[in-house]
PAZAPA-4460 file (N, C-alpha, C; in steps of 0.05 Angstrom, whole numbers, plus 32768, in hexadecimal, padded with zeros to 4 digits):
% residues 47
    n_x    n_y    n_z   ca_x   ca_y   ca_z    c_x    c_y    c_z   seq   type   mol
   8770   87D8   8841   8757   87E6   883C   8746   87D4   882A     1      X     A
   872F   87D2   8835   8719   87BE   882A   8701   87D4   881D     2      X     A
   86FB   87CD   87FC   86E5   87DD   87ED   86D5   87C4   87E8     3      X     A
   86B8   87D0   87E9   86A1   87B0   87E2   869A   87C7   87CC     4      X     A
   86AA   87BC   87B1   86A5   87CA   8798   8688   87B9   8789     5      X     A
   8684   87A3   8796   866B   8797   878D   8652   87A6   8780     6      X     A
   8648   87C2   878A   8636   87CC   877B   8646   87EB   8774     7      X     A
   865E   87ED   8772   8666   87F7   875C   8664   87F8   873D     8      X     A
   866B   8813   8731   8669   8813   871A   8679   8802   8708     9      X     A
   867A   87F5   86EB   867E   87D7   86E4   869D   87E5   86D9    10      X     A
   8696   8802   86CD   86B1   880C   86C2   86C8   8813   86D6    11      X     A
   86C7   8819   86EA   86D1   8824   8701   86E9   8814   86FE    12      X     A
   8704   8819   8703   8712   880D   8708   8727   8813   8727    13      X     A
   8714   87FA   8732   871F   8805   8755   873B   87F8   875C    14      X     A
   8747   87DE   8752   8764   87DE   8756   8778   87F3   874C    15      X     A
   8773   880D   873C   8780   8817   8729   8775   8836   873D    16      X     A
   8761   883C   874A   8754   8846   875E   8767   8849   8775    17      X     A
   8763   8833   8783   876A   882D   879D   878E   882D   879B    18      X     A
   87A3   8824   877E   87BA   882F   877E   87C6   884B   877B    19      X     A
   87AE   8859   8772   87AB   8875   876D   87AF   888A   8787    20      X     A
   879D   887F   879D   8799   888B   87B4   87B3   8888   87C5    21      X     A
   87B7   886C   87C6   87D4   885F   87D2   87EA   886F   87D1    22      X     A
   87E9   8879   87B8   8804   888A   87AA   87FB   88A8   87B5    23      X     A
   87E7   88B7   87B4   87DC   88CB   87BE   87F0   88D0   87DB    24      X     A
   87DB   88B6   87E2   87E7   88B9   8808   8801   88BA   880F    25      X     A
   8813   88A5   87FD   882E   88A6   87FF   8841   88BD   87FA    26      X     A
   8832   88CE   87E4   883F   88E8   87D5   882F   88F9   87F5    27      X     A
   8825   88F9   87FF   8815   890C   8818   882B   8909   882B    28      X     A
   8833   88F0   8834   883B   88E8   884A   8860   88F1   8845    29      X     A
   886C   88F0   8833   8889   88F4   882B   8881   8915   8825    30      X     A
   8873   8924   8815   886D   8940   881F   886C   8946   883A    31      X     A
   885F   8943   8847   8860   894E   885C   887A   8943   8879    32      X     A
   8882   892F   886B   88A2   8930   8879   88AF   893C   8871    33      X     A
   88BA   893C   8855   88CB   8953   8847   88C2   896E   8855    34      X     A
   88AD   897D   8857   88A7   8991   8868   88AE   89A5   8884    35      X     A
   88A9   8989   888F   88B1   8984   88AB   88D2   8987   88AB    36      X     A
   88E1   897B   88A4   88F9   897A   88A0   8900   8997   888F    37      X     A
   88F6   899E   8882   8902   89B7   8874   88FC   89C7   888C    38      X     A
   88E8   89D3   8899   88E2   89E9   88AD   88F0   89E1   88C8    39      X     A
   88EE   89C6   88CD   8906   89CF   88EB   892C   89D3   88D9    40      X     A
   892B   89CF   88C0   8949   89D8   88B9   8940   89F6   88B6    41      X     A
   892F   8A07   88B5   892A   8A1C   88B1   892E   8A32   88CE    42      X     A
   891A   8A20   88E0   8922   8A24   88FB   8944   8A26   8907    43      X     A
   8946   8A13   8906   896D   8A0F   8907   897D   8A18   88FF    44      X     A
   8978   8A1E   88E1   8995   8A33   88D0   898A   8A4C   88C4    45      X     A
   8972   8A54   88D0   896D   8A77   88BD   8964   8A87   88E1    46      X     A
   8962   8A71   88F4   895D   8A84   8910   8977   8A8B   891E    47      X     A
***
């Protein structure tokens, strides 16, 4: 993922930004497998 921080704000800190979001998406993406996997065990051993 490409940012043209060029007329960005000077304080902004977009490498510290853009690791922020990374980690977001990763914590999104391992939630919602953990999920998935809990409800078809839910399906399987409480039906």
């Amino acid at each position: 993922m490409s940012i043209d921080t060029s007329r960005g704000h000077p304080e902004m800190d977009y490498a510290e930004h853009n690791r922020t979001y990374a980690g977001f998406l990763q914590f999104t993406k391992i939630s919602i497998a953990v999920l998935v996997v809990l409800l078809i065990g839910m399906f399987f051993f409480l039906v």
